[in-house]
C-alpha positions in Angstrom: 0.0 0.0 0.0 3.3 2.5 0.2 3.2 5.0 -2.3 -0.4 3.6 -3.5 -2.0 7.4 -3.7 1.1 8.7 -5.2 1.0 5.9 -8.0 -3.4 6.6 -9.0 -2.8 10.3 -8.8 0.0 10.0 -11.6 -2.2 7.4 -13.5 -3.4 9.9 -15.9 0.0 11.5 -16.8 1.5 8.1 -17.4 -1.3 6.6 -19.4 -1.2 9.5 -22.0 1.4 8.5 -24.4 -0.5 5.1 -24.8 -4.1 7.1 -25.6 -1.6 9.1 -27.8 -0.2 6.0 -29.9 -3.8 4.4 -29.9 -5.0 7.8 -31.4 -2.5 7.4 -34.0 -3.4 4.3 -35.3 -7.0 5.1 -37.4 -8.1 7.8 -34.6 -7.8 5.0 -31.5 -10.2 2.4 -33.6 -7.6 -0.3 -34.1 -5.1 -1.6 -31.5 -1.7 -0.3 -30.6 0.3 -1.9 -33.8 -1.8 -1.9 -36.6 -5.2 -3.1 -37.2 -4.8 -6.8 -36.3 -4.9 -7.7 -32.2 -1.6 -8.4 -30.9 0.2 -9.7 -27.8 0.9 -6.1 -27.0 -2.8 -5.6 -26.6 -3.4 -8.3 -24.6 -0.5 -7.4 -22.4 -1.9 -3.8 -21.9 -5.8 -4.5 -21.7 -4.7 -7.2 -18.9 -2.7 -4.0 -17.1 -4.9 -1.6 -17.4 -8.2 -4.1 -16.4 -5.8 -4.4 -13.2 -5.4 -0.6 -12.7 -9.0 -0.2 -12.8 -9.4 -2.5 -9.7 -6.5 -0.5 -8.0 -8.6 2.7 -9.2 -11.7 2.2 -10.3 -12.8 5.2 -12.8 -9.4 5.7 -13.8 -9.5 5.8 -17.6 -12.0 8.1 -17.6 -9.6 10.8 -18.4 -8.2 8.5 -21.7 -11.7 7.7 -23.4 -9.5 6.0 -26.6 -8.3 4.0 -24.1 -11.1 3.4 -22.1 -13.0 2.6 -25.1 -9.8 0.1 -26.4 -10.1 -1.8 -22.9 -13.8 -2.5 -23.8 -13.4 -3.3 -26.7 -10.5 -5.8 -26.7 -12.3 -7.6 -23.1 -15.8 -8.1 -25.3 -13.8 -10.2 -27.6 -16.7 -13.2 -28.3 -13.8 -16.2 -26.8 -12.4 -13.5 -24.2 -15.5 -12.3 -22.6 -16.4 -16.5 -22.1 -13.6 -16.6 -20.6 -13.5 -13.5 -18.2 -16.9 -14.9 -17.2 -15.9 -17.8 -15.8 -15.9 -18.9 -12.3 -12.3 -20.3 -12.8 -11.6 -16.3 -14.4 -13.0 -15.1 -11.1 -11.3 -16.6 -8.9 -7.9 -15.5 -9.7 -6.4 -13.3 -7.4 -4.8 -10.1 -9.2 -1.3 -9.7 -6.9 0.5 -12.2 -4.4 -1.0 -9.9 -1.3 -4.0 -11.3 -1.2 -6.0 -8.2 -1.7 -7.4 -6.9 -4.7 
């Protein structure tokens, strides 16, 4: 929990350059490296999912983003998945909060 306040109030600074690359690739529409899903995305959608437990609203202030995260987790096999009960129970960090 050290330097957890600190970390959300910079959130918004340090998500920019991403809502900044999204925007340049077809206005934020497609996904960080072209137009085709990538391992990037998943890697980033999964991180940011997990900063919006830590901070709930905090893509708000990046709506490319915020609308990239929703669109990549209603993928038809992803959004099965994130569904589950197995998904669910998966904690998010080794400290046993979430």
């Amino acid at each position: 929990d050290t330097g957890k306040e600190a970390f959300i109030k910079n959130l918004p600074s340090a998500l920019k350059p991403f809502e900044q690359m999204l925007a340049k690739n077809n206005g934020g529409k497609d996904f960080l490296v072209g137009n085709k899903i990538s391992f990037v995305d998943y890697n980033l959608v999964d991180l940011l999912s997990n900063f919006e437990v830590l901070s709930p609203g905090c893509l708000k202030t990046t709506p490319l983003l915020k609308a990239y995260v929703e669109r990549v987790l209603a993928r038809p096999k992803l959004k099965v998945y994130l569904e589950s009960e197995a998904y669910k129970k998966l904690p998010i960090n080794g400290n046993g909060k979430q």
